[in-house]
N, C-alpha and C positions, 0 to 999 in steps of 0.2 A: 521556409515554412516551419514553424512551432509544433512541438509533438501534441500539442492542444489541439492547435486544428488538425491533423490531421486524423487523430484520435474520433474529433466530433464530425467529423467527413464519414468517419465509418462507423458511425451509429447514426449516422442522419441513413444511409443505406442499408443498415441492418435494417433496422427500426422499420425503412419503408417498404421492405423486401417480407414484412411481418406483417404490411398490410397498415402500420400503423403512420399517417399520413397531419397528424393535429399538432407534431410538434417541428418548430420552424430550427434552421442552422444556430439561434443566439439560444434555443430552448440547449441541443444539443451541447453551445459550448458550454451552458453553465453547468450543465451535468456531468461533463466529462473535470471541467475545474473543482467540482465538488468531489468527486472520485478523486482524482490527484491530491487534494488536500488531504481526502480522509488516507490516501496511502502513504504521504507522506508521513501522517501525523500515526497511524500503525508502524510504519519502519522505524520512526524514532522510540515507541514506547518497545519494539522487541529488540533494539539496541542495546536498547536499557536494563530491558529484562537482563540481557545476557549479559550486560557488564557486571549486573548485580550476582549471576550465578555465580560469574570468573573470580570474583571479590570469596563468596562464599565458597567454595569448592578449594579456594587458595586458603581459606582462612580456617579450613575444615567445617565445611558445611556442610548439611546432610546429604549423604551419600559418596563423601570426603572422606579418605583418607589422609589427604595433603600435599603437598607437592614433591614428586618423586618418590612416592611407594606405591605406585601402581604397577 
């Protein structure tokens, strides 16, 4: 079993534990696929972020003193 479905297993229960009863298990998996992308796609851009820091920080960037005098 896919951590998709089971992800959409437990918002089809939340969801209906909220009372909310209009969206069916294919509503739920594209919501939870749409979530996983956008997190996918946030973990790559604070990857990014940070490899950009380590670049700057190394190359004395601000708030750098440079490597090895701290």
């Amino acid at each position: 079993m896919s951590i998709q479905i089971i992800i959409a297993a437990m918002l089809e229960r939340e969801l209906a534990a909220r009372g909310v009863q209009s969206l069916g298990h294919s509503d739920c998996m594209e919501i939870v696929e749409n979530l996983l992308g956008r997190l996918k796609d946030l973990d790559r851009e604070l990857a990014a972020r940070g490899a950009n820091q380590a670049v700057g920080s190394w190359r004395g960037g601000p708030g750098s003193e440079g490597p090895g005098t701290g």
